[in-house]
Structures are given as C-alpha cells and as structure tokens.
N, CA, C and O of each residue as an XYZ file, in Angstrom:
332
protein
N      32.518     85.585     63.359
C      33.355     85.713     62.185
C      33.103     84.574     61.200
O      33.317     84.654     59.990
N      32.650     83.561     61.806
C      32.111     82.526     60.627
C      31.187     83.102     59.678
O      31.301     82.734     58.509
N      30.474     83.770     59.914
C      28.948     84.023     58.776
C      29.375     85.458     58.664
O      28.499     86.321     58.725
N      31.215     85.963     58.434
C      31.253     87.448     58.369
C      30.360     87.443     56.372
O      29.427     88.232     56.222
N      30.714     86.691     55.326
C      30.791     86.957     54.240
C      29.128     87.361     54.051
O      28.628     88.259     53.374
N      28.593     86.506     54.775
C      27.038     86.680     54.687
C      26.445     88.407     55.722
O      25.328     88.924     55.763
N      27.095     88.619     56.056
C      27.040     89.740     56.998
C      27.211     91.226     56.093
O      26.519     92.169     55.707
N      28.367     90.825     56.055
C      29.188     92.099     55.337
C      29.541     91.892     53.965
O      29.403     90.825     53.367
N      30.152     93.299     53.337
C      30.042     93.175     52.124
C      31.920     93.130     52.508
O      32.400     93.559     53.557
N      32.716     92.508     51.370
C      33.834     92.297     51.540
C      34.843     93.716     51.265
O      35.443     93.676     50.191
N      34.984     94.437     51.764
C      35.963     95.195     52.385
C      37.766     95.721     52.754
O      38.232     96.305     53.732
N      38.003     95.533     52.294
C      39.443     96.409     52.677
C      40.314     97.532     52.391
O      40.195     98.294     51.431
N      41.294     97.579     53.394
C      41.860     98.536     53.397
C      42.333     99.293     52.360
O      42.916    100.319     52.711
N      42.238     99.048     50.976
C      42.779     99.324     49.627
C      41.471     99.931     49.420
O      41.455    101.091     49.009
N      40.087     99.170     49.700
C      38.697     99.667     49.097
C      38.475    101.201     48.966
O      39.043    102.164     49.481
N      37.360    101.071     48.021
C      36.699    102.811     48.291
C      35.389    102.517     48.768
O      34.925    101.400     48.542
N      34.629    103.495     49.493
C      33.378    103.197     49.861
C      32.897    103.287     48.276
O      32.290    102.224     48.149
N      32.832    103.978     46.980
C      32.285    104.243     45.874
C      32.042    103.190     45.003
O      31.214    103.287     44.097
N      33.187    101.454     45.358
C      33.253    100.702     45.222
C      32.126     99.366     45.967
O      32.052     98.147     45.814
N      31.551    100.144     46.610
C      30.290     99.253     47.589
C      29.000     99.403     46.611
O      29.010    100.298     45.766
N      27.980     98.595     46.721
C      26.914     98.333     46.240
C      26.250    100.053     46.297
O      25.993    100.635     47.351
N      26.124    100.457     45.345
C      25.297    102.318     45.599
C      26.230    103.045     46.010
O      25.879    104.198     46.264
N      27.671    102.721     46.231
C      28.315    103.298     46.496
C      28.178    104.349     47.684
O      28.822    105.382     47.504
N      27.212    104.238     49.251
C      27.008    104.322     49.848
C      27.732    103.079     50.835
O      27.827    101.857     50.711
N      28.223    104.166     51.968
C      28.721    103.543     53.045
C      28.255    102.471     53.731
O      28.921    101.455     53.927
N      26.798    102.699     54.222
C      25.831    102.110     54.850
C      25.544    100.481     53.783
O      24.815     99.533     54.073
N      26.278    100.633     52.738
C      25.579     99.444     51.916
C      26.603     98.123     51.976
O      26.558     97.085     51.317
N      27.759     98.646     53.252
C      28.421     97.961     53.862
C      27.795     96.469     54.354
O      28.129     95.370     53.910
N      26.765     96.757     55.425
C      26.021     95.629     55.965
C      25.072     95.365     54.980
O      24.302     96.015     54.273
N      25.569     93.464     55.281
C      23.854     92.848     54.619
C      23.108     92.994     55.743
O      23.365     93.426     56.867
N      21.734     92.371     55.015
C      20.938     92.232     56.398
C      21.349     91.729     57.494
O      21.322     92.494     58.458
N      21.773     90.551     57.688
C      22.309     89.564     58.590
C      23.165     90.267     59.189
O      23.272     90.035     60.393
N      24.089     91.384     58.574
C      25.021     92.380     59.663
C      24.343     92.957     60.303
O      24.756     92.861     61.459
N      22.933     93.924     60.216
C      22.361     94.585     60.593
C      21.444     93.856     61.850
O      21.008     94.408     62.860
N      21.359     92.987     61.597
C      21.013     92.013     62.415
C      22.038     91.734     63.828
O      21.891     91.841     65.046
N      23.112     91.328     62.921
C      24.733     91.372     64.292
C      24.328     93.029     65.129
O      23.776     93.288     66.198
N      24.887     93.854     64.087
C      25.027     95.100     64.782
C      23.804     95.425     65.876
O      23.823     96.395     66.633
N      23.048     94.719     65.831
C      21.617     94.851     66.151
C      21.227     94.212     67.808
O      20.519     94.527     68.764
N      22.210     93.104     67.407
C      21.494     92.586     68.479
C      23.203     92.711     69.592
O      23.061     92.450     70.786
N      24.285     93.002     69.218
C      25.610     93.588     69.706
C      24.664     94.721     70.682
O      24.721     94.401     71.869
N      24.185     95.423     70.536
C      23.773     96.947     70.462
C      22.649     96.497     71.903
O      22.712     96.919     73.057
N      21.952     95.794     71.471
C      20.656     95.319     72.784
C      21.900     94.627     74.100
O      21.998     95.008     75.266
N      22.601     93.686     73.498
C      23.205     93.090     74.479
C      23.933     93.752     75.170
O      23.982     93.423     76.355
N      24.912     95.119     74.640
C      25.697     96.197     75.073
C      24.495     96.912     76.559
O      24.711     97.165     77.744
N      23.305     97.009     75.704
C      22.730     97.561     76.864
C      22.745     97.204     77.828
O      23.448     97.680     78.719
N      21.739     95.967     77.992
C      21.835     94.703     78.817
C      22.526     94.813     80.013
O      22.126     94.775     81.177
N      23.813     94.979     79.455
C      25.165     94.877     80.455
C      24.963     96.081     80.888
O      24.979     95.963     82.113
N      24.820     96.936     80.681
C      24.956     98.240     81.214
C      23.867     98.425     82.210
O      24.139     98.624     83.394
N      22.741     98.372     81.810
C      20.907     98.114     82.950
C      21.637     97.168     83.929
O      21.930     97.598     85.044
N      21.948     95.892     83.568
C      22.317     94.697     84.822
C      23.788     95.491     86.070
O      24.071     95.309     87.254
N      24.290     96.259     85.089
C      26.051     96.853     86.074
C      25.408     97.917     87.313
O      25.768     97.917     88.490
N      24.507     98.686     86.777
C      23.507     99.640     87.431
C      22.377     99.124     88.268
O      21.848     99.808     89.144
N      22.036     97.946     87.988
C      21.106     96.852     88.917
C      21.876     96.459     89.871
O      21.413     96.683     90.989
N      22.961     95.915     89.836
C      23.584     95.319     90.874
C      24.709     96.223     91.664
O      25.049     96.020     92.829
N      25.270     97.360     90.730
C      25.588     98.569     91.646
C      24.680     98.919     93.482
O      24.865     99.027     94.694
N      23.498     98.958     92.177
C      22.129     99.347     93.546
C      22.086     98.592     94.502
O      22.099     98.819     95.712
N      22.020     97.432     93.776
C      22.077     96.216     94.838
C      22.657     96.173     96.498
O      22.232     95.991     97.639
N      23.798     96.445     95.834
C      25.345     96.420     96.540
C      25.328     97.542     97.414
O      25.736     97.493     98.574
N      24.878     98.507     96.888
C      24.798    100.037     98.080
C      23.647     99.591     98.749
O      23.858     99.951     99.907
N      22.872     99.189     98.732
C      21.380     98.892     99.507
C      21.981     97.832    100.764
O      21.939     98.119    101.960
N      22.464     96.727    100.274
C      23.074     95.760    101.231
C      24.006     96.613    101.848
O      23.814     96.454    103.054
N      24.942     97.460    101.683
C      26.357     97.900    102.251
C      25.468     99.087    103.519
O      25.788     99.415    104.661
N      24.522     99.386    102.828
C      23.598    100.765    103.676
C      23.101     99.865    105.188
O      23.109    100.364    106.313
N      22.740     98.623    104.893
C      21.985     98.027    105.618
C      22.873     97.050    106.553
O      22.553     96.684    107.684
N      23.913     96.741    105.939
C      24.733     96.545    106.878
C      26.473     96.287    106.654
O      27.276     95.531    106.109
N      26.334     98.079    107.902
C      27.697     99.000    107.592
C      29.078     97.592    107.626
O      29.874     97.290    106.737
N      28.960     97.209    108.519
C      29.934     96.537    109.041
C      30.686     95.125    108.135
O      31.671     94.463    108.460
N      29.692     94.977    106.773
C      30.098     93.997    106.120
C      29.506     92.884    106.075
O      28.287     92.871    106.242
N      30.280     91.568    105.819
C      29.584     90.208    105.710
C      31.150     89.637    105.638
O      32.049     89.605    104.798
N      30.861     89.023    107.596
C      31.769     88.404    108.121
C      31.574     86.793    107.301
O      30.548     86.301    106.832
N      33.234     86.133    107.359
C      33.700     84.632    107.463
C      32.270     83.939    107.944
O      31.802     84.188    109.055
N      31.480     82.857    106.804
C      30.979     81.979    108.037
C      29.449     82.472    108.443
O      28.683     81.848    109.176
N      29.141     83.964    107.676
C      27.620     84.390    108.079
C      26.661     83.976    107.041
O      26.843     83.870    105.828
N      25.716     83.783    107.673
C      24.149     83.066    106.431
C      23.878     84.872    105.848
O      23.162     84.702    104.861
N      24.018     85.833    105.937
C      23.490     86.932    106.138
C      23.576     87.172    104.003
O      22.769     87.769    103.291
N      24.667     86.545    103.655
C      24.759     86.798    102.300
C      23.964     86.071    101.433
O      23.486     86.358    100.335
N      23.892     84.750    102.349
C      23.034     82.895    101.222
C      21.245     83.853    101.848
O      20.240     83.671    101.161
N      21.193     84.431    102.658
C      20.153     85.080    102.710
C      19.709     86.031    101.863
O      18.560     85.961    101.427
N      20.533     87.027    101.518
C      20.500     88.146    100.461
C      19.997     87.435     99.051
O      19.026     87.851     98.419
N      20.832     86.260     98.641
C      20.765     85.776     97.815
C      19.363     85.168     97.347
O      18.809     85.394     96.271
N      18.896     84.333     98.401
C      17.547     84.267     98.045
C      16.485     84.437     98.180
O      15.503     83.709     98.032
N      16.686     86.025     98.654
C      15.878     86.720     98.410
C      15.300     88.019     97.245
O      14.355     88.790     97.077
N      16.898     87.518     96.492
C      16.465     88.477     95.246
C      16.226     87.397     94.106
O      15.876     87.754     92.981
C-alpha cells in the first residue's frame, strides 16, 4: 500500500470507469500494478504447487508408515533429511 499511487490510478467509490485514462477499465493499473497483480498471481500459485507437494508428501510417509511417528522417534529428523 505504500507505492499504491504509483500502482494504481486513483479511484473511488463516487468514480466512473469513463473517468479513467481511455476511459477503459483496464486503464485502472499502471505498470507497476500490473507488475503487483503479476507477481500476487505467480506467488498465489506457488502456494498452491507447494500445498499439493507436501499433501503428497504426507500420504507417502503416512502409506509407509501406518502406525504414525511415535514421542522420541529419529524416523521424522530422518524424513526430513532426506527431502
């Protein structure tokens, strides 16, 4: 929100889009927004590939062993570095 003015074009609730630069919606973002929205959008993924990585993870270990990961076992500091 610091660098919103450089981002975006200034906006509110009173506005018309007809009132924006071309009077096009899209002429909302400066570059530098498009840039935010941009890299929001990669990082959104990110999270989503990594939630589905370690989902897998987690069923692979749980498959391999039913019974858990008792108090006190190396069986997890093992898991660990091995991924």
């Amino acid at each position: 929100m610091v660098f919103s003015s450089s981002c975006f074009e200034v906006f509110e609730m009173t506005s018309k889009v007809v009132d924006l630069p071309g009077g096009k919606a899209m002429n909302l973002f400066k570059p530098r927004g498009w840039l935010a929205i941009s890299l929001f959008a990669i990082s959104t993924i990110q999270v989503q590939v990594f939630n589905k990585w370690a989902y897998k993870k987690v069923d692979e270990y749980e498959k391999e062993h039913p019974g858990g990961v008792t108090t006190g076992s190396n069986e997890l500091a093992q898991l660990g570095s091995s991924i």
